[in-house]
C-alpha positions as CSV (number, residue, x, y, z in Angstrom):
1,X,120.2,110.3,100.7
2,X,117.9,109.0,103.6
3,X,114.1,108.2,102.6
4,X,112.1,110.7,104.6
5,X,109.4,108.6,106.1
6,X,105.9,110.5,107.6
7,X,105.4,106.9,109.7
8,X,103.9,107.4,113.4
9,X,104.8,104.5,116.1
10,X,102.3,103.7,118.8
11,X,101.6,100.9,120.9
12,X,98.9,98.4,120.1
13,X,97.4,96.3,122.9
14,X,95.3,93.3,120.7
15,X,93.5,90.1,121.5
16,X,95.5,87.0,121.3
17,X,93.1,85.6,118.9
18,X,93.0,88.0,116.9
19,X,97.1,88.6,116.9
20,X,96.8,84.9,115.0
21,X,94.5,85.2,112.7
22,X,96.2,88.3,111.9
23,X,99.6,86.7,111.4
24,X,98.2,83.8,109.7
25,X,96.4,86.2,106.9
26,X,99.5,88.1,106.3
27,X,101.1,84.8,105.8
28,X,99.0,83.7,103.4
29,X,99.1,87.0,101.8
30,X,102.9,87.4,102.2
31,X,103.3,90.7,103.8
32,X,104.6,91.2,107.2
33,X,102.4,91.8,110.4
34,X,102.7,95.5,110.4
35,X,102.1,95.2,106.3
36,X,98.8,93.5,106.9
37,X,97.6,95.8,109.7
38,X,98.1,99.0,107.5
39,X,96.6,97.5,104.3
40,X,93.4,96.6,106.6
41,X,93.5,100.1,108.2
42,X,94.0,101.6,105.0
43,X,90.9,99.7,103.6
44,X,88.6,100.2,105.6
45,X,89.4,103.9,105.7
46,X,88.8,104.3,102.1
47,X,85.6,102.4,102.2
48,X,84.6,104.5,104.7
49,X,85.5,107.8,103.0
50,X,88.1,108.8,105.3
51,X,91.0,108.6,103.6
52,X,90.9,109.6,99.9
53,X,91.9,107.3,96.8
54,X,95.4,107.9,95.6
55,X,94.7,107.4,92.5
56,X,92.0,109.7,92.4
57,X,94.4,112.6,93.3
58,X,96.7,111.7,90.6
59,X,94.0,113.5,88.1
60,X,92.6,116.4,90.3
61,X,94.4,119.6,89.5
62,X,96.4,121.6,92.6
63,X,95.4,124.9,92.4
């Protein structure tokens, strides 16, 4: 059975500069391009309180 995935594409029009350092940090952090961008999306999201903690839902009763 197919993985359902909930994954939007979009275009992404970034500095060549940044592009590099980008790559290099994933690199060094072995995760792929697009791996790097969501974990530093994700990050920032949370410590912004826009997107909740995951493992804070695990314990929150669904009413």
């Amino acid at each position: 059975m197919a993985k359902e995935t909930k994954n939007k594409s979009f275009i992404l029009r970034i500095d060549v500069n940044m592009m590099s350092a980008i790559e290099q940090w994933a690199e060094d952090e072995f995760r792929s391009v697009n791996g790097q961008i969501l974990y530093l999306l994700e990050q920032a999201l949370k410590k912004n309180g826009r997107l909740p903690d995951k493992k804070s839902n695990k314990n929150e009763k669904k009413f």
